[in-house]
C-alpha positions as CSV (number, residue, x, y, z in Angstrom):
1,X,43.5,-70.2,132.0
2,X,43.6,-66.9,130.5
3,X,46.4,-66.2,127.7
4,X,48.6,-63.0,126.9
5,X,50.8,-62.7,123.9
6,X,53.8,-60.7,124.8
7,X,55.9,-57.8,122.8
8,X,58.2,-60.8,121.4
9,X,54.8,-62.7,120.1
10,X,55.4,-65.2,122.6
11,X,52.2,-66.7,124.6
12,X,52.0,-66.3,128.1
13,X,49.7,-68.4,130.2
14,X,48.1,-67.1,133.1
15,X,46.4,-69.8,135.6
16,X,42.9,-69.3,138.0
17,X,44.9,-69.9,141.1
18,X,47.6,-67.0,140.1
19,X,45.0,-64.3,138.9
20,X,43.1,-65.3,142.1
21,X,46.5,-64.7,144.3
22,X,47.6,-60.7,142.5
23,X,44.0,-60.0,143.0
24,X,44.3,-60.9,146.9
25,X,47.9,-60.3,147.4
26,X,48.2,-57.3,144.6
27,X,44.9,-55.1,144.5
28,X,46.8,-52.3,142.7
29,X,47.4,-54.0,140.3
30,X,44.2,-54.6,137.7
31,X,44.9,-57.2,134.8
32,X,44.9,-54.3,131.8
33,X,48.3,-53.5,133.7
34,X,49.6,-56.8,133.6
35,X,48.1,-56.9,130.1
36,X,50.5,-53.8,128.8
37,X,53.4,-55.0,130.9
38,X,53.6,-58.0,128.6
39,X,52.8,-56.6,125.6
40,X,54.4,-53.4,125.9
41,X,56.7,-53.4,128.9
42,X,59.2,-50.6,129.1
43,X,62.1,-53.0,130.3
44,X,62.7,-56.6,130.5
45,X,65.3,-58.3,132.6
46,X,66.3,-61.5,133.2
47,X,65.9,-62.7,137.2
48,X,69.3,-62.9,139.2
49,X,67.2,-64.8,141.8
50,X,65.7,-67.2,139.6
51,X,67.1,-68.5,136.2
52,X,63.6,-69.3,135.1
53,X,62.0,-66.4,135.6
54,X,61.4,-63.3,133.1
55,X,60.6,-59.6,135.0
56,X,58.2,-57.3,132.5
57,X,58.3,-54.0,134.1
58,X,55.9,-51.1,133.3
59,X,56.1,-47.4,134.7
60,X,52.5,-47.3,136.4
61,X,53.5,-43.7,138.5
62,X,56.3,-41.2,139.0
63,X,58.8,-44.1,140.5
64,X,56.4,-46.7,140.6
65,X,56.5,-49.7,138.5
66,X,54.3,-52.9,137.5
67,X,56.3,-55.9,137.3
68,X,55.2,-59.0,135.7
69,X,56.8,-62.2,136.9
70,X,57.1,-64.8,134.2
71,X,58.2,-68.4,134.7
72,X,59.5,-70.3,132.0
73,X,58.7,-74.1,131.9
74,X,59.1,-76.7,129.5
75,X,55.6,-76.6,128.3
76,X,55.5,-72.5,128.3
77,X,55.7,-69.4,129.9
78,X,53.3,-68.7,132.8
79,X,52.5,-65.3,135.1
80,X,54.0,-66.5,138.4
81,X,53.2,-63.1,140.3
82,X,52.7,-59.3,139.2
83,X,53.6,-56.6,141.7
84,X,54.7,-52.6,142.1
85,X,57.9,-52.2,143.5
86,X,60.3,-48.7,142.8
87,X,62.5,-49.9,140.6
88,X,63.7,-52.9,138.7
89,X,65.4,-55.1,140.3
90,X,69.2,-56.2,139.0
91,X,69.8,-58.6,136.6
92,X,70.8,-59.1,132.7
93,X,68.6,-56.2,130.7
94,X,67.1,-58.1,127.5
95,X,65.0,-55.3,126.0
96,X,64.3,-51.7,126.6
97,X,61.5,-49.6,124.9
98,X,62.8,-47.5,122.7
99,X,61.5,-43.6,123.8
């Protein structure tokens, strides 16, 4: 289990099985991006799929983004996924870097 300390301070847990499935699933994505996602994402939304789930996006290329998905459980926040998609997807906006 490897563990990440977001831009709040908060831990986030990252599990064998779910590094094993971005590295398969995800091969764009390399865990330093995942790494400044949580630490240092440019936006932060709240999931209107999932109630439980926290989206860290990064800007990785000229409309291209990493997005870190973060699932929050009664004994801590774990990386459920990491992707690139275009553009963050809609729901509640809790933070936004500052330019």
């Amino acid at each position: 289990m490897k563990r990440f300390i977001d831009y709040t301070g908060e831990e986030i847990l990252l599990s064998v099985q779910t590094e094993r499935h971005i590295a398969d699933a995800h091969p764009e994505i390399d865990f330093d991006q995942v790494l400044a996602a949580l630490k240092d994402p440019d936006e932060v939304r709240k999931s209107s799929y999932r109630a439980t789930s926290i989206l860290y996006y990064r800007i990785k290329a000229a409309k291209r983004f990493i997005c870190v998905v973060v699932k929050i459980c009664p004994d801590g926040k774990f990386v459920s996924s990491a992707l690139t998609t275009t553009k963050p997807k809609t729901g509640e906006v809790i933070y936004v870097r500052e330019s």
